[in-house]
C-alpha positions as CSV (number, residue, x, y, z in Angstrom):
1,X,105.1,117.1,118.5
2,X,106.0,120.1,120.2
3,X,106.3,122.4,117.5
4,X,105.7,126.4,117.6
5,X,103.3,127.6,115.4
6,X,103.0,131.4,114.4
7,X,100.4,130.9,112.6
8,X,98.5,128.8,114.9
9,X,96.5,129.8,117.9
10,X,94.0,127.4,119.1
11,X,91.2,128.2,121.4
12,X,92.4,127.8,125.4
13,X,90.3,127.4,128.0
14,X,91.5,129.1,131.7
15,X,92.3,127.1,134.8
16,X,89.1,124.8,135.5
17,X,88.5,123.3,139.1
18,X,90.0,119.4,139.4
19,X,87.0,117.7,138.9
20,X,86.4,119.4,135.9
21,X,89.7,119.3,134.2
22,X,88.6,115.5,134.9
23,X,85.6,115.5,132.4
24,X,87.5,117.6,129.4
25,X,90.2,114.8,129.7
26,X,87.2,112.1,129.6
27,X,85.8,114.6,126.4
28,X,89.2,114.1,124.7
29,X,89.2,110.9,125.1
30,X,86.2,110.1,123.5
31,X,86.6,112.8,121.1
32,X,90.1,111.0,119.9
33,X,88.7,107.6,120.1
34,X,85.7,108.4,118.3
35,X,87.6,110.4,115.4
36,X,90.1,107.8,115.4
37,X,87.2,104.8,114.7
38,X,85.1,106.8,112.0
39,X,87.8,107.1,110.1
40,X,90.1,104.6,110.0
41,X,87.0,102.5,109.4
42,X,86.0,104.8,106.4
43,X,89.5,104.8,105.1
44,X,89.9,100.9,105.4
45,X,86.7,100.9,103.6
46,X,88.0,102.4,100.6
47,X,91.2,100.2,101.0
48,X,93.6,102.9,102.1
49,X,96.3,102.6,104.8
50,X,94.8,103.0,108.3
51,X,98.2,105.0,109.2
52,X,96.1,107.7,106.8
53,X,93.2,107.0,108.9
54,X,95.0,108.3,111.8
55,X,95.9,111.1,110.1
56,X,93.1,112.3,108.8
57,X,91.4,112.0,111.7
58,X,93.4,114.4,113.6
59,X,93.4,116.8,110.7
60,X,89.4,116.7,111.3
61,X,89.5,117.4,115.0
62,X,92.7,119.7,115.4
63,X,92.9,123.3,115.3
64,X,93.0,123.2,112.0
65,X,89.8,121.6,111.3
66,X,87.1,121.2,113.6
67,X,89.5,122.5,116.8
68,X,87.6,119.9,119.1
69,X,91.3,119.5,120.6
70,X,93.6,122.3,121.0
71,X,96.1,121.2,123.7
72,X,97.8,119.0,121.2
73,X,101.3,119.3,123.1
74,X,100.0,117.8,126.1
75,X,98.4,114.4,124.2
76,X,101.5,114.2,122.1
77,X,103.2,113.5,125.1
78,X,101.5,110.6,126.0
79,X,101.1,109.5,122.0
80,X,105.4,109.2,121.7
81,X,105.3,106.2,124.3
82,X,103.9,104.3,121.2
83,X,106.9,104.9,119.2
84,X,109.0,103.7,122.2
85,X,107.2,100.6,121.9
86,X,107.3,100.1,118.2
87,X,111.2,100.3,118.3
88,X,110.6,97.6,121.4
89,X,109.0,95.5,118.8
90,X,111.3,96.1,116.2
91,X,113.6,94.9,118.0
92,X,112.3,91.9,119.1
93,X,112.0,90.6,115.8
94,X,115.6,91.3,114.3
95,X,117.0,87.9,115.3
96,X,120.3,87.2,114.2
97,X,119.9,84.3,111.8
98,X,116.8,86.3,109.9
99,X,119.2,89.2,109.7
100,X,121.9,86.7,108.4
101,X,119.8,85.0,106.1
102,X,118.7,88.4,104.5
103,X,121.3,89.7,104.8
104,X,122.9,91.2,101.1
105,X,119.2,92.6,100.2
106,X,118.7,94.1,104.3
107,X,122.8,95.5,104.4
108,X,123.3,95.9,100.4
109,X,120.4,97.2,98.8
110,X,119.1,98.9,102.1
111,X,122.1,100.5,103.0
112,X,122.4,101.7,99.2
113,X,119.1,103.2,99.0
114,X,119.3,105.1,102.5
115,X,122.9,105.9,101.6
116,X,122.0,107.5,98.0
117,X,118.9,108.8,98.6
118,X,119.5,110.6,101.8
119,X,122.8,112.6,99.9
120,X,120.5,113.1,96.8
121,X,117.9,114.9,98.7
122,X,120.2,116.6,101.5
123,X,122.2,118.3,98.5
124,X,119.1,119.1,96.8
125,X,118.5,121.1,101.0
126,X,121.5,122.5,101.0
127,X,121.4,123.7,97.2
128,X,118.0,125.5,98.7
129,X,119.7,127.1,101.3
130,X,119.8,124.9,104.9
131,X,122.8,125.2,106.6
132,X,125.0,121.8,106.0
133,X,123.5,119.8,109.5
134,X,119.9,120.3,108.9
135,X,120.3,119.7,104.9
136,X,121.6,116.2,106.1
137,X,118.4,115.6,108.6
138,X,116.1,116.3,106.2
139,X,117.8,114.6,103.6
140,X,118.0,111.4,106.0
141,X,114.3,111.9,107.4
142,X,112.9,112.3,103.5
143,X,114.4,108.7,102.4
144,X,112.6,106.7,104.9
145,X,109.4,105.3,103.6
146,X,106.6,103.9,106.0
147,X,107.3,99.8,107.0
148,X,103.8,99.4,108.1
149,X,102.1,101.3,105.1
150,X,104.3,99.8,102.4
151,X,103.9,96.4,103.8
152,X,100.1,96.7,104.0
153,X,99.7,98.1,100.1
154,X,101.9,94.5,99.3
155,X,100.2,92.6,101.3
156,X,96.8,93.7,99.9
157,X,98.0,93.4,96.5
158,X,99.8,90.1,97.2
159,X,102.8,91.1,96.2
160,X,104.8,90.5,100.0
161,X,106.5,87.0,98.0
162,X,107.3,88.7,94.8
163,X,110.9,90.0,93.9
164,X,110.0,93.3,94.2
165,X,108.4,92.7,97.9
166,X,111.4,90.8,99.4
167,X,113.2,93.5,98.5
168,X,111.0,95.9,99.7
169,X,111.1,94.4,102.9
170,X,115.0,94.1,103.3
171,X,115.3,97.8,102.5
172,X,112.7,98.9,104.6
173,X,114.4,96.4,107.7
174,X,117.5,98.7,107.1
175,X,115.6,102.1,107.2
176,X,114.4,100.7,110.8
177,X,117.9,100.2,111.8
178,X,119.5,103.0,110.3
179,X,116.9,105.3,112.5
180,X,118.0,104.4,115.9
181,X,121.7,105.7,115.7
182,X,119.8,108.8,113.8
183,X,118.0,109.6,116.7
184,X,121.0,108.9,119.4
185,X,123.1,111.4,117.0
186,X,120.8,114.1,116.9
187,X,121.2,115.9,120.4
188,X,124.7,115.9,119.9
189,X,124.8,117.7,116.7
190,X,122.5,120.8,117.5
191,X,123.9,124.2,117.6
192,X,122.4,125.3,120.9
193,X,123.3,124.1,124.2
194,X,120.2,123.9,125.3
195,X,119.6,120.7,123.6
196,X,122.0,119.2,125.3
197,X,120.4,118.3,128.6
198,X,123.6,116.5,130.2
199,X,126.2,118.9,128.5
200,X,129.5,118.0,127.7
201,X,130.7,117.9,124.1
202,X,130.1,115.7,121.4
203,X,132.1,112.7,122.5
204,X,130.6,112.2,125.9
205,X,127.9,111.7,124.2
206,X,128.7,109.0,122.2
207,X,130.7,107.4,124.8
208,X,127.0,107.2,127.3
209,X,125.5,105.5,124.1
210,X,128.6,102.5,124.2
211,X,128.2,102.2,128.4
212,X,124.0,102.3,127.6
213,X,124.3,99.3,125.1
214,X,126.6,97.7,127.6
215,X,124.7,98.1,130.4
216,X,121.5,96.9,129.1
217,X,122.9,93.9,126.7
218,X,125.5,92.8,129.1
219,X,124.8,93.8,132.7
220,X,120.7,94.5,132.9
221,X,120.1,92.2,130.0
222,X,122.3,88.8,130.6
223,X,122.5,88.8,134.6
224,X,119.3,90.7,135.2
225,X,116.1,91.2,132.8
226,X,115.8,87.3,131.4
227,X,116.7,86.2,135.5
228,X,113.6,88.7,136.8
229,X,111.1,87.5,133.5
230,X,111.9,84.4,134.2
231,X,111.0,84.4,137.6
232,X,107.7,86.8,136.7
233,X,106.9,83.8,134.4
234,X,106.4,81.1,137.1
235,X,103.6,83.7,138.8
236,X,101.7,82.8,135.6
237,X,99.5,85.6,135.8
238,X,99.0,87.3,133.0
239,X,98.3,90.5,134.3
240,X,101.8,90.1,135.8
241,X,104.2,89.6,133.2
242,X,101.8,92.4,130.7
243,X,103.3,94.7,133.8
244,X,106.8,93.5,133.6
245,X,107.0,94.2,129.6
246,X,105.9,97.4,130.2
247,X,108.0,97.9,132.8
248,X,111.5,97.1,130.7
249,X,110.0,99.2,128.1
250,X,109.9,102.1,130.4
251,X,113.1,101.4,132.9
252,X,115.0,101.3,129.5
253,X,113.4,104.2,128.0
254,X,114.8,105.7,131.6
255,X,118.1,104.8,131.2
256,X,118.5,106.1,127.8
257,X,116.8,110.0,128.3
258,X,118.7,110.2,131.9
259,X,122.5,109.3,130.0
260,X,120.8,111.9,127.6
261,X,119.8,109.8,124.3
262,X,116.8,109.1,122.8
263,X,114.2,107.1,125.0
264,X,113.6,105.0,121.7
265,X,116.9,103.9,121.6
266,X,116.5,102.3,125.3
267,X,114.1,100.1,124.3
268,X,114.9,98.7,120.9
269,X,118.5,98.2,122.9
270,X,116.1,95.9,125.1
271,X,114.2,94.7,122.3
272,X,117.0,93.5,120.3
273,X,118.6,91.9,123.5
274,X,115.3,89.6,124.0
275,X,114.9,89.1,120.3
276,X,116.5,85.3,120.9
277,X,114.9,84.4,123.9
278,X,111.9,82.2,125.1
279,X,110.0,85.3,126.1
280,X,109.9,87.2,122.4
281,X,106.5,85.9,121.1
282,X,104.5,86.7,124.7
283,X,106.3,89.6,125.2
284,X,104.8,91.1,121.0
285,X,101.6,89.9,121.6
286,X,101.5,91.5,124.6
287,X,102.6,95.1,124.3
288,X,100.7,94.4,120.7
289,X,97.5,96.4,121.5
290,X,99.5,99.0,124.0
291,X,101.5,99.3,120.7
292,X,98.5,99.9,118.1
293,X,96.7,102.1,120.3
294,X,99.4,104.6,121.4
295,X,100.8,105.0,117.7
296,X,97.8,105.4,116.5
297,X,97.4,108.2,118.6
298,X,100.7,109.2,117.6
299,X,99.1,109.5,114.5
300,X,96.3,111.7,115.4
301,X,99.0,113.9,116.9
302,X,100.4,114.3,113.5
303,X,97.5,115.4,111.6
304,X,96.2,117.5,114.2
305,X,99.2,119.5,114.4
306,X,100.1,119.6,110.6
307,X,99.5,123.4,109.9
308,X,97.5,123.3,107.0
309,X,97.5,127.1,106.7
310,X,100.9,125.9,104.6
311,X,97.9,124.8,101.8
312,X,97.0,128.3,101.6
313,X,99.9,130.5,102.5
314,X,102.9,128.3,100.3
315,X,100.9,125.8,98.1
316,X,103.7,126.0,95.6
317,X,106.6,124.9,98.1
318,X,104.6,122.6,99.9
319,X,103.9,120.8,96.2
320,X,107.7,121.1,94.9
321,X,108.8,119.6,98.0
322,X,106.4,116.8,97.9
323,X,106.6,115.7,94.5
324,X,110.4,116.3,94.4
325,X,111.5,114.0,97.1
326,X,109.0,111.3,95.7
327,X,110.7,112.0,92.2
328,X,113.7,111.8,93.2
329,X,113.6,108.1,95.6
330,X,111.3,106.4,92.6
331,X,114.3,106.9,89.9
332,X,117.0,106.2,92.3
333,X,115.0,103.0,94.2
334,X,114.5,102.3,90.7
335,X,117.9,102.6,89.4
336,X,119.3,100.7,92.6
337,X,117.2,97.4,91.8
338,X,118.6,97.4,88.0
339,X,122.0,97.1,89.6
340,X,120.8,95.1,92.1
341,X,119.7,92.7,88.9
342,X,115.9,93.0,89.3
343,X,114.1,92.6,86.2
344,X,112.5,95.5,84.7
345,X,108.8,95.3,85.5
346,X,110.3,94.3,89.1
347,X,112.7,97.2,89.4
348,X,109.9,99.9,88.3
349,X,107.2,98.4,91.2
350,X,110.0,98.6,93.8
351,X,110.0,102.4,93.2
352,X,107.2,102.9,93.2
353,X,106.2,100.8,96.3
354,X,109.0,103.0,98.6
355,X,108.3,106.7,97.7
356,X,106.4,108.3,100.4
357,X,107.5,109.3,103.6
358,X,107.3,107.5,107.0
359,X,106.3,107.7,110.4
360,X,109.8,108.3,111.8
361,X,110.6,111.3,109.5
362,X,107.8,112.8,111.5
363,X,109.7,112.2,114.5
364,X,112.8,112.8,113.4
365,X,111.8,116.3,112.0
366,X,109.8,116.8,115.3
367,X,113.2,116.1,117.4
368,X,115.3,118.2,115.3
369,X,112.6,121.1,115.9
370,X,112.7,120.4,119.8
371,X,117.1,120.6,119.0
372,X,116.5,123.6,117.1
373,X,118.3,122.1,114.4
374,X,115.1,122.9,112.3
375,X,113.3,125.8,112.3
376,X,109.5,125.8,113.4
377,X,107.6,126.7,110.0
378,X,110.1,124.4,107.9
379,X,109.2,121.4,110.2
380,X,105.7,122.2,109.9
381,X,106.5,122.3,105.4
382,X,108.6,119.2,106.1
383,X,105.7,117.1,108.3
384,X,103.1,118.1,105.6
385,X,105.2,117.0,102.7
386,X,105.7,113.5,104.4
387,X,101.9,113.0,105.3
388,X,100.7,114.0,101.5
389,X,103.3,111.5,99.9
390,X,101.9,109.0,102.4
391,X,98.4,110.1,100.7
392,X,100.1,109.4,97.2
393,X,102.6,106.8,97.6
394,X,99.6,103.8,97.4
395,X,97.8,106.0,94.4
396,X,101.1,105.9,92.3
397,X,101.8,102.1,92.9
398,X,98.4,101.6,91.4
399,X,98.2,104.1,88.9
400,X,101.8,102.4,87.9
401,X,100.5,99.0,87.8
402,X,97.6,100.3,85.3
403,X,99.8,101.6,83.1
404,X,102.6,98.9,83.0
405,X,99.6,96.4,82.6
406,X,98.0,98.4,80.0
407,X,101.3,99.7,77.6
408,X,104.6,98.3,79.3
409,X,103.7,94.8,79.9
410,X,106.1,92.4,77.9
411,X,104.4,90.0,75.7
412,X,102.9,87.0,78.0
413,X,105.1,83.5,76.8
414,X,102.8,81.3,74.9
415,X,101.6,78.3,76.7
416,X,103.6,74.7,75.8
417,X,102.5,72.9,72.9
418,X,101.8,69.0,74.2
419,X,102.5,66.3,71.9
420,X,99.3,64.8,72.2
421,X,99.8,61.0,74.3
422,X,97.8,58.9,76.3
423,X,98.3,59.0,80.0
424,X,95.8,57.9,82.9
425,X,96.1,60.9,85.0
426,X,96.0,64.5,84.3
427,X,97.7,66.9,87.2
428,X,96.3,70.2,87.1
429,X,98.0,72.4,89.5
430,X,101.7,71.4,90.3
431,X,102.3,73.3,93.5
432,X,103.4,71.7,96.9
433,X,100.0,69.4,96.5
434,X,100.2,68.7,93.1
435,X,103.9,67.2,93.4
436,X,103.6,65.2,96.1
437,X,100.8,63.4,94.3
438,X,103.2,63.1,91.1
439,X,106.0,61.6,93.3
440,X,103.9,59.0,94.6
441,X,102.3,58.1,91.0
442,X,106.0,58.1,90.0
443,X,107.2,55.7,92.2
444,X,105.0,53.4,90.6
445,X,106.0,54.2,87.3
446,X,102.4,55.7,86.5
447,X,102.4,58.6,83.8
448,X,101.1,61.4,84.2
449,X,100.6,64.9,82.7
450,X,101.2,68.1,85.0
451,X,99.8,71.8,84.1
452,X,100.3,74.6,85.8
453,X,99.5,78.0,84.5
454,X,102.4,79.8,86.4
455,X,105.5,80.1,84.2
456,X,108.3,81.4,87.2
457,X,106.4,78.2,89.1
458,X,106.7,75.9,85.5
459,X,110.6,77.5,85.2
460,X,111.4,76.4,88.9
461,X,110.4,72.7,88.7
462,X,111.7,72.0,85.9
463,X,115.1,72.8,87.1
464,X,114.4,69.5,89.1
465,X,114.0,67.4,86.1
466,X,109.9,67.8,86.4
467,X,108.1,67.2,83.3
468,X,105.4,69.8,83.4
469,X,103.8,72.1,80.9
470,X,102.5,75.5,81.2
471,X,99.3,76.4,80.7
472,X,95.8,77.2,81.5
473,X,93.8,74.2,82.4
474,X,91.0,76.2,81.9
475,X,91.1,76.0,78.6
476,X,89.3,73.0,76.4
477,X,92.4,72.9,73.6
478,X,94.6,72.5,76.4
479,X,92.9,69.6,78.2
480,X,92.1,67.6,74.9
481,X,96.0,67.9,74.2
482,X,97.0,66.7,77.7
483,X,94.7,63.6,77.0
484,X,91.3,64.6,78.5
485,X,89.6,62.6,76.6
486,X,91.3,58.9,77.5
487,X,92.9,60.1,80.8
488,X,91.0,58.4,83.4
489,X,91.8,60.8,86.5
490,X,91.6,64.4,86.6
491,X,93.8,65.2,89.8
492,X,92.9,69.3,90.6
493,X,95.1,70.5,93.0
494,X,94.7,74.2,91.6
495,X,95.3,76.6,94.6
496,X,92.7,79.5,93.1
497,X,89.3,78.3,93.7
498,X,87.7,80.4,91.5
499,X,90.2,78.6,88.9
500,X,88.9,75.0,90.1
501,X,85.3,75.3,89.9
502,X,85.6,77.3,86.5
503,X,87.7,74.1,85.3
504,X,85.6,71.3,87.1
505,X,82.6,73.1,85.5
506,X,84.2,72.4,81.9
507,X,85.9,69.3,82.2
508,X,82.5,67.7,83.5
509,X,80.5,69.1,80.3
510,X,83.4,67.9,78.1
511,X,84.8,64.9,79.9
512,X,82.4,63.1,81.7
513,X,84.2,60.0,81.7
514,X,86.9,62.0,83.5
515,X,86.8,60.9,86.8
516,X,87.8,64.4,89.3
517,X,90.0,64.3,92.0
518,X,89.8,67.8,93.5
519,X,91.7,69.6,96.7
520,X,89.6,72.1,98.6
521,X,91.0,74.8,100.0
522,X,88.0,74.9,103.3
523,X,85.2,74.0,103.8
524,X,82.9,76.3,101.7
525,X,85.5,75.6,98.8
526,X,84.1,71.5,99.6
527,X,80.5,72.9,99.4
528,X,81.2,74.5,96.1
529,X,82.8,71.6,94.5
530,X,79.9,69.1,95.6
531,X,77.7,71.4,93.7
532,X,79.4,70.6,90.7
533,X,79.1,66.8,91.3
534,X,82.2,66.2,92.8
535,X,82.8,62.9,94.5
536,X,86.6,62.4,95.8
537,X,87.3,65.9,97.7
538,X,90.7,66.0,99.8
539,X,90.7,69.7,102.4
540,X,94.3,70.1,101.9
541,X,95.6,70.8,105.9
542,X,92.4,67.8,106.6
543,X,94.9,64.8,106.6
544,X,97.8,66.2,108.1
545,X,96.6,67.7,111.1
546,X,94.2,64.4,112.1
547,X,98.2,63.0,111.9
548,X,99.1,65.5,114.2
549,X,96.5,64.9,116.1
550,X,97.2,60.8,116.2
551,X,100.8,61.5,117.5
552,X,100.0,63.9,119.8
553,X,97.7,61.1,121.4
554,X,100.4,58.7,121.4
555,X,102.7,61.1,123.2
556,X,100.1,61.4,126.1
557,X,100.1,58.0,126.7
558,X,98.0,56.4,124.1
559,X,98.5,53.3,122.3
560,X,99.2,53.6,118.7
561,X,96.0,51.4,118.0
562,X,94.2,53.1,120.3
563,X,95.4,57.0,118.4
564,X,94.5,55.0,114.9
565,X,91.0,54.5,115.9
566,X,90.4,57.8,117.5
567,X,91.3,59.3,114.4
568,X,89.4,57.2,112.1
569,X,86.4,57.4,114.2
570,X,86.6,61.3,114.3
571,X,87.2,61.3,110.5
572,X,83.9,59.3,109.8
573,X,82.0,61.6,111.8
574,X,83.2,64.7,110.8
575,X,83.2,63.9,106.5
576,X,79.4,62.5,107.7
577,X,79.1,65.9,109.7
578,X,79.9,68.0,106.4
579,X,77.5,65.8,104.5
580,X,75.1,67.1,106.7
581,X,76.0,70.8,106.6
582,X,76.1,70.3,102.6
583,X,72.4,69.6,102.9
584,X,71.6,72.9,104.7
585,X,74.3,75.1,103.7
586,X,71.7,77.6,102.7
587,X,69.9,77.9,105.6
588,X,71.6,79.5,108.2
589,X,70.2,78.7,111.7
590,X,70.0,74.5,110.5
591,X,73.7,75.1,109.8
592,X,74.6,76.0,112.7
593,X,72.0,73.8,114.6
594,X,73.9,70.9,112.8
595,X,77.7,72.2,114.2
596,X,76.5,72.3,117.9
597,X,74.2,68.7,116.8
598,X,77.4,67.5,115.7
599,X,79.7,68.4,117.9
600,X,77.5,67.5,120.8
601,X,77.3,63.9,118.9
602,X,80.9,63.6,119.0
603,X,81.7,64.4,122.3
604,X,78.9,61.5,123.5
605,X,80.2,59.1,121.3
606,X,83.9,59.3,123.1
607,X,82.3,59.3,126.6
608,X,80.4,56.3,125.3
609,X,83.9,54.6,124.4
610,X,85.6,55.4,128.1
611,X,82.6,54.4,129.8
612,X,82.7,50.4,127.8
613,X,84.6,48.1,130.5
614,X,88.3,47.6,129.4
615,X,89.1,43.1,129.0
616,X,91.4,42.0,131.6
């Protein structure tokens, strides 16, 4: 990070012979590594954000804490590469169509909520008493939120699909972009000349960025990076082209800090540029663990040099600071989403998911300390305030949740009355499974009665001229009005298990006549449902991927017959396979004795089959 601390004086060794300078870097290491797995393991544990992890485990083994590590300018150093390579990756996944397709939530809502919230909080700055320029960093840098700690709270609460998490994720795509001219801007605005490393005033500097983007999008990118990758590509080593994404990170990295711009900039130029091109996935899963490693130590960076004497010499700023910003970016997130037409239960959780702070307003605030655009101490106030809303920000989502759940939730709609009729077969569950069942049964002018205990899912099909009812087929009332009683199939194509077996548990104490039809999610979901006596059991990807499988046979050469039978055979022996495995699913070594048994059968069978002389 870079930052002076007056308060701070960590313990220094002197000037140590080679070899040992060797071993403290090895101590290090494993001091940051270890710190870095106990507690991103503990905090995972308790279902927190691993970004806190991070954090937390530098605040245990910086100066501040345990002072393992001192030297924290030197490891920071190395740390920043990470960012680069986030940005890299950032960019490789802002394709053009996504970006079209999202594009009114990403370039409406997104641009609104940076927009607003970064002039809300810089006059609230300015008000308090920083010159004009470093009121309008700080307002910037406090809007962000953290993309990888929001979207991990959504996705744990499974709330990524919901209104509120689309949008979520459009505003947050914004923030991302909105960063990168940020950071290009930033040198050109500081008050000192020192931080401008190729001089010149503030126009040269914007005129570098226009012949960067050119450079690397037109010249290096079109006539020269996809040529040389392509070329690395036919080595197929892997080793080899690992080298030469690393090595387009870095050269463009180059090119950016030598025309005097951020380094970051470089490579999401690059990234963007290869974001449509064969080479996008290998290149992510690639500089994937060089990404997660050296950002994580980013984040070990941060805590360790967050100057927690701010707890004990300014505990009152430090909390009006935090709790302000997050104040003020809940109501006006909030506010934003009523306009945007959210509904209100939806508009509330979208504040409440974006209020904390994120990983690039600590390096934004650590760059405008480097520019002296912000002084020392109030980047050390301003990095604090951002890592304990990143602390909050997941407690108030929740703590929201409990209390719209428990006093704010409107009234659930009552479940459909059915007009009590006699149909054969009973639908319970009408997702994507459910309804292709129903079209087929249709076609043959076979009634049926659907359930589904989602109303937005009931609401949506219906606009298709479905006839299905909402409700929870849980419930004994419910089934004996759908026709329980005299329907002679039960199809359950319920997508919760614990939903199915609770339901295949009533309907055979109530219905026994009813004859159960039932989808499976895996294979232990199958095991479950023979437990209950379940006969007809359907694993939901089964069919379609032994279809996959037949035309992929056909396209190597096969004849169709000759794909049909394959198939067939292999589905006999693998439904006789998890008869078997049902029989000793509670014994773990027989279970897996029976996959290797199994698969060992299999394989002899087919050599049996090539071995037979062929007529003619």
């Amino acid at each position: 990070m870079g930052l002076a601390r007056a308060k701070l004086k960590p313990r220094r060794g002197g000037n140590p012979a080679r070899i040992a300078a060797r071993m403290i870097s090895l101590t290090q290491t494993a001091t940051l590594l270890a710190a870095a797995v106990v507690a991103v393991a503990l905090f995972r544990f308790l279902r927190l954000s691993s970004i806190l992890g991070y954090v937390a485990a530098g605040l245990a083994i910086g100066p501040w804490g345990l002072n393992l590590i001192g030297d924290v300018a030197r490891i920071t150093q190395v740390s920043e590469f990470g960012v680069v390579l986030l940005l890299f990756i950032i960019g490789l996944e802002l394709q053009p169509t996504r970006l079209w397709v999202m594009r009114r939530i990403v370039f409406g809502l997104g641009a609104a909520q940076v927009l607003s919230c970064s002039v809300l909080l810089a006059l609230a700055a300015w008000w308090l008493g920083l010159p004009p320029i470093a009121a309008g960093v700080v307002g910037f840098g406090l809007s962000l939120s953290s993309t990888p700690l929001v979207l991990q709270v959504l996705a744990e609460r499974n709330q990524l699909k919901t209104q509120h998490g689309r949008a979520a994720f459009g505003i947050l795509l914004f923030q991302d972009l909105a960063v990168l001219p940020v950071l290009a801007i930033l040198p050109l605005v500081s008050p000192h000349e020192t931080a401008h490393p190729a001089g010149g005033p503030w126009w040269a500097g914007l005129l570098k960025l226009l012949v960067l983007v050119a450079l690397v999008i037109v010249g290096g990118g079109r006539l020269l990076l996809r040529p040389a990758l392509r070329i690395v590509a036919r080595v197929r080593v892997a080793e080899v082209f690992t080298a030469a994404a690393l090595l387009t990170v870095i050269v463009t990295a180059l090119l950016a800090s030598q025309a005097g711009l951020s380094a970051s900039l470089g490579a999401f130029l690059a990234g963007v540029l290869l974001a449509d091109s064969e080479f996008r996935h290998e290149l992510e899963a690639d500089l994937e663990p060089f990404k997660g490693l050296l950002l994580g130590l980013f984040f070990v960076c941060v805590g360790m040099s967050a100057n927690l004497g701010l707890f004990r010499s300014e505990p009152l700023t430090l909390i009006a600071v935090t709790l302000g910003f997050l104040a003020v970016k809940i109501l006006t997130v909030t506010a934003l989403a009523r306009l945007a037409r959210c509904r209100g239960a939806s508009a509330w959780r979208l504040g409440f998911a974006l209020p904390e702070g994120g990983e690039f307003a600590f390096v934004l605030f650590t760059l405008a300390a480097r520019q002296r655009i912000l002084s020392a101490p109030m980047a050390d106030l301003l990095v604090l305030a951002v890592t304990l809303s990143m602390m909050l920000g997941p407690l108030l989502l929740i703590a929201q949740e409990k209390l719209t759940d428990r006093w704010l939730r409107e009234p659930a709609a009552p479940y459909d009355a059915i007009e009590e009729r006699d149909t054969p077969v009973i639908i319970a569950g009408f997702g994507r499974f459910g309804q292709i069942v129903a079209r087929v049964l249709r076609t043959r002018r076979l009634a049926f009665t659907a359930l589904d205990s989602s109303q937005t899912s009931v609401d949506f099909v219906r606009r298709f001229g479905n006839e299905v009812y909402y409700g929870d087929v849980a419930r004994l009332d419910l089934l004996r009005a759908a026709g329980a009683a005299t329907a002679r199939v039960l199809v359950l194509a319920i997508d919760d298990v614990d939903a199915s077996l609770r339901t295949v548990a009533l309907v055979r104490e109530q219905f026994p006549q009813l004859r159960i039809f039932a989808r499976a999610r895996n294979r232990q979901h199958a095991f479950s449902l023979m437990d209950l006596g379940v006969e007809v059991i359907v694993r939901e990807t089964y069919g379609s991927s032994l279809e996959m499988a037949g035309r992929v046979l056909e396209a190597l050469g096969e004849t169709p017959a000759a794909a049909r039978e394959t198939v067939r055979r292999f589905r006999e022996h693998d439904e006789a396979t998890l008869a078997a495995q049902y029989a000793v699913k509670e014994d773990e070594l027989k279970f897996r004795a029976t996959t290797v048994e199994a698969a060992q059968q299999l394989e002899k069978l087919f050599e049996a089959d090539q071995a037979k002389p062929t007529d003619g």
